[in-house]
C-alpha positions in Angstrom: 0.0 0.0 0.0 1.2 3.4 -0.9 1.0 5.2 2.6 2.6 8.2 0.9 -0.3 8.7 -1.7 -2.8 8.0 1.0 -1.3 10.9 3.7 -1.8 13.4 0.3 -5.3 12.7 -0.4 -6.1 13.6 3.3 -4.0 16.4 3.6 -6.1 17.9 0.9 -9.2 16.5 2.0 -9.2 17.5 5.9 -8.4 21.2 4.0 -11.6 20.5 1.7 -9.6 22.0 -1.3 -11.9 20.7 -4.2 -14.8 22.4 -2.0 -13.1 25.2 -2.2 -12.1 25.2 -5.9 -16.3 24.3 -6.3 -17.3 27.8 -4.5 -14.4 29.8 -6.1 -16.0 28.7 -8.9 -19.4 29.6 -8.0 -18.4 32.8 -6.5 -16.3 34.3 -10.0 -19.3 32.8 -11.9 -21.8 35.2 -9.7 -19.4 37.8 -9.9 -19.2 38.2 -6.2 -15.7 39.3 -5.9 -15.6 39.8 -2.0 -16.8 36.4 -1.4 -14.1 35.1 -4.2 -11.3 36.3 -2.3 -12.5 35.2 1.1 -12.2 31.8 -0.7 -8.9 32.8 -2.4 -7.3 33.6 1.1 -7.6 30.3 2.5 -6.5 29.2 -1.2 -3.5 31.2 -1.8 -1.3 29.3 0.6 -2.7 25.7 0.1 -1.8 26.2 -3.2 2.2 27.5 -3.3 2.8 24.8 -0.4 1.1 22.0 -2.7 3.2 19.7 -5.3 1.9 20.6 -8.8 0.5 17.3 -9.7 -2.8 18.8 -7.6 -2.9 21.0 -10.1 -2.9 18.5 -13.3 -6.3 16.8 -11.8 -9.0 15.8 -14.2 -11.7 16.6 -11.6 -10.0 20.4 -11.0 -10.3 20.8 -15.1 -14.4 19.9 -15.0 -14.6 22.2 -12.4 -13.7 25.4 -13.8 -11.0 24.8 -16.5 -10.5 28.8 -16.8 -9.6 28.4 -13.1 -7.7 25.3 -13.8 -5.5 26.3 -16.4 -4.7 30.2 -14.4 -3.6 28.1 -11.4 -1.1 25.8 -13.5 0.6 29.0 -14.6 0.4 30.4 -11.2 2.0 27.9 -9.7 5.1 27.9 -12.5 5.0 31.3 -12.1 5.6 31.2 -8.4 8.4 28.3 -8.7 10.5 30.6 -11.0 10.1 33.5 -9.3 10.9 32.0 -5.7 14.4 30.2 -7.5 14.7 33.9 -8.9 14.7 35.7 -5.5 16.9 32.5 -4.0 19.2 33.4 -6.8 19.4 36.9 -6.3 20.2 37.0 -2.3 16.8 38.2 -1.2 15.9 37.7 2.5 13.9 35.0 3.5 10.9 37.4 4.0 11.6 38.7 -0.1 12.0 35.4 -0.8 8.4 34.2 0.3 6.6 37.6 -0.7 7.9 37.1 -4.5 6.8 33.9 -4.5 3.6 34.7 -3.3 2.9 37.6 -5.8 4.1 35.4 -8.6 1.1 32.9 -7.6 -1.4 35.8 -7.2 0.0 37.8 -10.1 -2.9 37.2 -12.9 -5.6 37.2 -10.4 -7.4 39.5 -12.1 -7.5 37.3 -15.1 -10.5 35.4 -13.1 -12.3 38.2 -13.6 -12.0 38.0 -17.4 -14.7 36.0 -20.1 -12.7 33.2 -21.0 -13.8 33.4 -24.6 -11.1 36.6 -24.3 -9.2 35.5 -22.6 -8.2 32.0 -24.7 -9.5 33.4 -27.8 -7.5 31.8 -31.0 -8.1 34.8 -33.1 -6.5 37.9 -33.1 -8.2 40.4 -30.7 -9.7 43.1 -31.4 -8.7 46.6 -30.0 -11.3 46.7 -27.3 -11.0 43.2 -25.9 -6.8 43.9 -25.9 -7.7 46.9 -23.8 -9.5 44.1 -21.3 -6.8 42.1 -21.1 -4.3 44.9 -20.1 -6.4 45.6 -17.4 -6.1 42.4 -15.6 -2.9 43.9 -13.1 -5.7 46.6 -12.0 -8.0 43.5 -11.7 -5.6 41.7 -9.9 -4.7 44.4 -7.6 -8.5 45.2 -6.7 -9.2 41.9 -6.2 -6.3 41.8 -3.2 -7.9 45.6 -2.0 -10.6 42.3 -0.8 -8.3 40.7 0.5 -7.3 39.6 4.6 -3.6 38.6 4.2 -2.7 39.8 0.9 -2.5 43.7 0.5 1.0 43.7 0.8 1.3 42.4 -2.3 -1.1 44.8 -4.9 1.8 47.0 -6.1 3.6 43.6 -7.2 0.5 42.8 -9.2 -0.4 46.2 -10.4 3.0 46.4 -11.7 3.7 43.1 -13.3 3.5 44.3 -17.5 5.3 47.5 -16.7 8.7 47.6 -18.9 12.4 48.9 -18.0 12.4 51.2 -20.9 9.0 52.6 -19.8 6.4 51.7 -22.7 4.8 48.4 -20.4 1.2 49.3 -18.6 -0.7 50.4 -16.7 1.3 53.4 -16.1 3.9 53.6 -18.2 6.2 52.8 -15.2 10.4 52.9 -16.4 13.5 51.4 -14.8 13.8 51.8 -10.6 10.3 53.1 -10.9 8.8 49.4 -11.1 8.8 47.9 -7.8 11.6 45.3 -7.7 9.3 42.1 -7.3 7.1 43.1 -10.2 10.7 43.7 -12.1 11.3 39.7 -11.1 7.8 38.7 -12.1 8.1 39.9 -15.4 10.5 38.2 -16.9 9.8 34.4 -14.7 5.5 35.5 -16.2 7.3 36.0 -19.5 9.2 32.5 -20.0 6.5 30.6 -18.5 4.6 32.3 -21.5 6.8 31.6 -23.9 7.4 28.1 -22.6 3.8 26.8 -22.6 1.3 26.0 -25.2 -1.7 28.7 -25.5 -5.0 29.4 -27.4 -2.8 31.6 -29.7 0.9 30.0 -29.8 2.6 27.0 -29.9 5.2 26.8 -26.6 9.0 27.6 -27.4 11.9 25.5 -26.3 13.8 26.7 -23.1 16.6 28.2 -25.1 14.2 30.1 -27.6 12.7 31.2 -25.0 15.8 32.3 -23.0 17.3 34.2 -26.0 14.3 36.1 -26.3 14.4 37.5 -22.8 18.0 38.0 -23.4 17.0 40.3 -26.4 14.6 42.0 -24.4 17.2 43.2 -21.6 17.2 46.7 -21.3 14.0 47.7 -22.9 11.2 45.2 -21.4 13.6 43.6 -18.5 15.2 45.1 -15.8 19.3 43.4 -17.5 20.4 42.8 -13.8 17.7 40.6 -13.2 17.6 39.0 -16.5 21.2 38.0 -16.0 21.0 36.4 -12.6 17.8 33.9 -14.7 19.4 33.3 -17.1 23.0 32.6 -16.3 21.7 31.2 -12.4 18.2 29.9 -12.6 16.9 28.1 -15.4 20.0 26.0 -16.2 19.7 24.9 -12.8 18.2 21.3 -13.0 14.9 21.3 -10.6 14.1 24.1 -12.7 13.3 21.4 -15.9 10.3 19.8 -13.5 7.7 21.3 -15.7 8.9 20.4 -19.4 6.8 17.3 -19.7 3.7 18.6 -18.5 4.2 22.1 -20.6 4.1 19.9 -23.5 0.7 18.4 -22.9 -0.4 21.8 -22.9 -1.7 24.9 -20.2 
């Protein structure tokens, strides 16, 4: 008998975490966004302590698979960016704040029609504009929040660029917060590394030379350089490359 299996299963279920993934899903479907993030709270930290393969469950994906398929690339998100702030000598605090915001930092994408959000087509101008407004989604969504307001500007911040032309506010260089400067570019490669509605995934190195390119106009080049040269050839860091190519 597989005792370690068993312990998981009722780790989860004393927490009730499907439960809770059925009301979250309720909740965003009634637009009730207080009542989301209640659920979100006790969420949030369930989630970055769980092993990934919770999030690759066939009953999670009937569920809510616009839920489903945000919390995969949450919890890659929050991986990189806590072997990114490892890294780059943050404190222990840093350390587990970045890796928090980098599960919570497309929040606000819950909050966005999925037929926009996954759409296959090109967009159009006014549904683009939706989509650039899921930091400021994100970030009111945490203004609900009990535990997590330390962690909006993170959010809020996230598409902002180095060279200044990112958004919401046009934000450039030391003006970006330093954990949405690390977000950025761990949000990026997960996006380049993973299959979507409207691209195919690119291999590690593609993905790693396009970042590279991007140094000093959408990346913070101090940041990119401790990734690339630290993080990603660092083995644990390959943990996802099987599942990325099932898809997102």
């Amino acid at each position: 008998m597989n005792h370690g299996i068993l312990k998981e299963v009722d780790q989860i279920d004393n927490f009730d975490f499907f439960r809770q993934f059925e009301s979250l899903s309720e909740m965003l479907l009634l637009k009730n966004w207080y009542r989301s993030m209640l659920i979100l709270d006790e969420l949030i930290p369930v989630c970055i302590d769980e092993e990934y393969s919770i999030f690759k469950r066939p009953h999670l994906k009937k569920i809510n698979h616009h839920i489903y398929r945000e919390f995969k690339h949450a919890k890659r998100v929050s991986f990189y960016a806590k072997q990114l702030a490892l890294a780059l000598s943050c404190s222990i605090c840093d350390i587990y704040t970045i890796e928090q915001s980098g599960f919570v930092h497309d929040l606000g994408k819950l909050i966005i029609d999925h037929r926009i959000l996954y759409k296959e087509d090109k967009l159009s101008h006014n549904e683009w504009q939706i989509i650039k407004k899921h930091p400021q989604f994100g970030a009111e969504l945490l203004s609900l929040s009990k535990h997590y307001h330390h962690l909006i500007p993170a959010v809020a911040q996230h598409h902002e660029w180095w060279n200044g032309s990112g958004y919401p506010n046009g934000l450039r260089g030391e003006e970006i917060l330093f954990n949405a400067r690390v977000l950025s570019v761990v949000d990026a490669y997960d996006a380049m590394t993973c299959n979507r509605s409207y691209q195919k995934r690119m291999e590690s190195d593609a993905a790693v030379a396009e970042i590279k390119r991007c140094a000093g106009s959408q990346f913070d080049p101090e940041i990119v350089s401790v990734f690339t040269d630290k993080v990603i050839k660092k083995q644990d860091c390959s943990i996802f490359k099987n599942v990325q190519l099932i898809g997102c």
